[in-house]
C-alpha positions as semicolon CSV with decimal commas, in nm:
position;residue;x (nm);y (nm);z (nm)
1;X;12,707;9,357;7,492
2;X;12,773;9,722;7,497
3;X;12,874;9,935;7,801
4;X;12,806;10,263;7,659
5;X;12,630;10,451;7,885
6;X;12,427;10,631;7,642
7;X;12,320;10,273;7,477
8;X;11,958;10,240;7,504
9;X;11,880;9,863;7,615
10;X;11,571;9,834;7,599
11;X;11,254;10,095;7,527
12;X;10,858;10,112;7,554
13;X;10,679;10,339;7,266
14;X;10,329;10,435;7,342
15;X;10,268;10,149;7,608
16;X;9,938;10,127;7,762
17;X;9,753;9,860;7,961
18;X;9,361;9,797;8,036
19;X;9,220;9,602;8,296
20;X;8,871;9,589;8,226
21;X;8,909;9,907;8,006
22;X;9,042;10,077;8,282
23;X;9,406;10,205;8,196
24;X;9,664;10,078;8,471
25;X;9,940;10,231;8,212
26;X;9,910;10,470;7,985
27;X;10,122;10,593;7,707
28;X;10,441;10,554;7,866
29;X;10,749;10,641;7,645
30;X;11,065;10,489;7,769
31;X;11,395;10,404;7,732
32;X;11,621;10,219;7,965
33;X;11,998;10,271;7,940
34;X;12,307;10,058;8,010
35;X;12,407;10,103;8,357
36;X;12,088;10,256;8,459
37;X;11,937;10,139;8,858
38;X;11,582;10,231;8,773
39;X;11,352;10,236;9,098
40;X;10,980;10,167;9,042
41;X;10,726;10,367;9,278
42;X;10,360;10,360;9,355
43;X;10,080;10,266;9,559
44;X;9,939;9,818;9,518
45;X;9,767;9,792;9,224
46;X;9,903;10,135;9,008
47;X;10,098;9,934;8,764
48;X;10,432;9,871;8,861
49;X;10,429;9,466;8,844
50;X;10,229;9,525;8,496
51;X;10,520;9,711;8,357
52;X;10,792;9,476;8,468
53;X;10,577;9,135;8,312
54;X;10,541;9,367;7,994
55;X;10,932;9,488;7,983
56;X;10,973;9,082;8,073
57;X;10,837;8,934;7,814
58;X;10,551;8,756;8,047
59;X;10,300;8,998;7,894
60;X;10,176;9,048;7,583
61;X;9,843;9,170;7,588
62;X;9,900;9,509;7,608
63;X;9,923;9,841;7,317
64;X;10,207;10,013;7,238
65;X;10,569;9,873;7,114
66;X;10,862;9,752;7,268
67;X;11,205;9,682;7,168
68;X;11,496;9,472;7,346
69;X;11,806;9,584;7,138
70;X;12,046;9,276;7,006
71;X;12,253;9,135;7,232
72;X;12,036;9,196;7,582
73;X;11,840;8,964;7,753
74;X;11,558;9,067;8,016
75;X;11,563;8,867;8,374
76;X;11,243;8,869;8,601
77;X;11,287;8,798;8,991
78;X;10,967;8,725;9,078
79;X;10,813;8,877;9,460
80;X;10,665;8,561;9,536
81;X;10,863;8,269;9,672
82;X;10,803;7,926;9,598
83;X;10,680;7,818;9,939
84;X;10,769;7,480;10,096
85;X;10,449;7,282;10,149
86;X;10,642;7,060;10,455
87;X;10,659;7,349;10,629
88;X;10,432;7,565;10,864
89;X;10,370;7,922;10,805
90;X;10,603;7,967;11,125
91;X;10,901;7,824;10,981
92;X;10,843;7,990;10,697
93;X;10,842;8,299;10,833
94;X;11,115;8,269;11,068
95;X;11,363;8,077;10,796
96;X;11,286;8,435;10,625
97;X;11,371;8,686;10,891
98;X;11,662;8,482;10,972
99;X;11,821;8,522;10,646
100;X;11,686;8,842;10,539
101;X;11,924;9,097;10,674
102;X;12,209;8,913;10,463
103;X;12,064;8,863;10,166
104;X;11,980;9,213;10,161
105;X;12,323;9,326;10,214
106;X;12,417;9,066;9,911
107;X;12,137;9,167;9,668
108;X;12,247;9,578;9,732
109;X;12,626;9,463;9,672
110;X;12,583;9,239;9,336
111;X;12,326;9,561;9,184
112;X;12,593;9,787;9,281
113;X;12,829;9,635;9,061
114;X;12,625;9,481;8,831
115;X;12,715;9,682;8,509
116;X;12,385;9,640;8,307
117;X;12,031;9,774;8,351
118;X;11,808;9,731;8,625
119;X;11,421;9,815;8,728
120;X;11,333;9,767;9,079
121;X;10,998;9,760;9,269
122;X;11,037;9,834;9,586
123;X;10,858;9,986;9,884
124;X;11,197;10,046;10,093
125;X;11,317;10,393;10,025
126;X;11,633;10,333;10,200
127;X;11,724;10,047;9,951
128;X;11,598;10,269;9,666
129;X;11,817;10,532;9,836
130;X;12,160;10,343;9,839
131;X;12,055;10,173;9,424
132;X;11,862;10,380;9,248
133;X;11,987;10,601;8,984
134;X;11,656;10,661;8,890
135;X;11,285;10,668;8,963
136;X;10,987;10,620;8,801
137;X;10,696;10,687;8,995
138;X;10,371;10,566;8,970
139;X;10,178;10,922;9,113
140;X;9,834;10,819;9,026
141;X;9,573;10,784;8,776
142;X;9,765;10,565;8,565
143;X;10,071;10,852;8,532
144;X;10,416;10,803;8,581
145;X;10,660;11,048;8,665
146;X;11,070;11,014;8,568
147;X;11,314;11,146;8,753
148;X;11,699;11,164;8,775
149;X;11,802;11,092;9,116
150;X;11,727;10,839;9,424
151;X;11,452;10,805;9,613
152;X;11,567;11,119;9,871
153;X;11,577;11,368;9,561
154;X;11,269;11,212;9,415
155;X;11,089;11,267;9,715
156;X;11,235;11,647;9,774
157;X;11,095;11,737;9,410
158;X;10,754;11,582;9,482
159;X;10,677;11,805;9,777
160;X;10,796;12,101;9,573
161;X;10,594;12,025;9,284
162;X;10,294;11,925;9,489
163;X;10,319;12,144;9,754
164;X;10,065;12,008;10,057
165;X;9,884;11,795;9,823
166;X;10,250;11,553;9,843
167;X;10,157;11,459;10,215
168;X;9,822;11,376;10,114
169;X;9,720;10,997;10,099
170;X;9,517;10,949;9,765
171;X;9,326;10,653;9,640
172;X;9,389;10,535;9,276
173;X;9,035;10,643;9,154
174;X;9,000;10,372;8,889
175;X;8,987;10,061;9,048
176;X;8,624;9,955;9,205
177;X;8,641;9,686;9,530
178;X;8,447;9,392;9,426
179;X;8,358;9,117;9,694
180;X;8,415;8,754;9,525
């Protein structure tokens, strides 16, 4: 395994993904270098968990090419926990909170000196703050945006490329609420 920084890991050529021929992603063109702390951004349902089964491996069913370079493997920690059917949802909850604070601390310490690449999805811009080398954000209507930075100089060059329309909530136009 290299540690070049300029060694591209992995890449996606042309990747796009429909969900009922609506386009979640669209013709992204990327590639992920050695070292790189990649964090993911954008509202439920944009595309970030689509991306990170597709760069996983888990799926297939998409357009577009992809290529893991020799010598790299891809890892996928899942969001949801496998959930201890003994157990109430109190316990569950309050095992969590209990141990959350330090496993935070541990994840942020092993990705900090974790060598290789990594993509996070995260909502916690204070996390993405103190890891993130990079961010790819998920700005709407099935676009991403790359940028060079953390999540505080990702955020600065929104509002100036946006302007007022930044602080604006918006609704990702192509998905319909269905009642089932």
């Amino acid at each position: 395994m290299s540690n070049e920084p300029d060694k591209i890991i992995y890449s996606m050529v042309g990747v796009s993904k429909y969900y009922d021929k609506k386009p979640v992603l669209k013709d992204i063109y990327l590639s992920y270098f050695y070292g790189a702390k990649i964090g993911v951004l954008g509202l439920n349902g944009s595309g970030k968990s689509s991306l990170l089964r597709i760069l996983a491996g888990k799926d297939r069913d998409f357009n577009g090419e992809t290529v893991l370079s020799p010598g790299h493997t891809v890892g996928l920690l899942e969001q949801e926990p496998e959930l201890d059917d003994t157990k109430t949802v109190r316990e569950i909850v309050e095992e969590g909170v209990k141990e959350t604070v330090n496993t935070m601390r541990a994840l942020e310490e092993a990705l900090e000196n974790f060598a290789g690449c990594v993509v996070i999805i995260s909502h916690d811009r204070w996390f993405l703050d103190r890891i993130a080398t990079h961010i790819l954000a998920f700005e709407g209507d099935s676009r991403a945006v790359w940028f060079d930075g953390n999540y505080s100089e990702y955020e600065a060059d929104r509002q100036k490329r946006l302007g007022t329309a930044a602080d604006q909530p918006h609704r990702i136009k192509y998905r319909h609420l269905t009642r089932g």
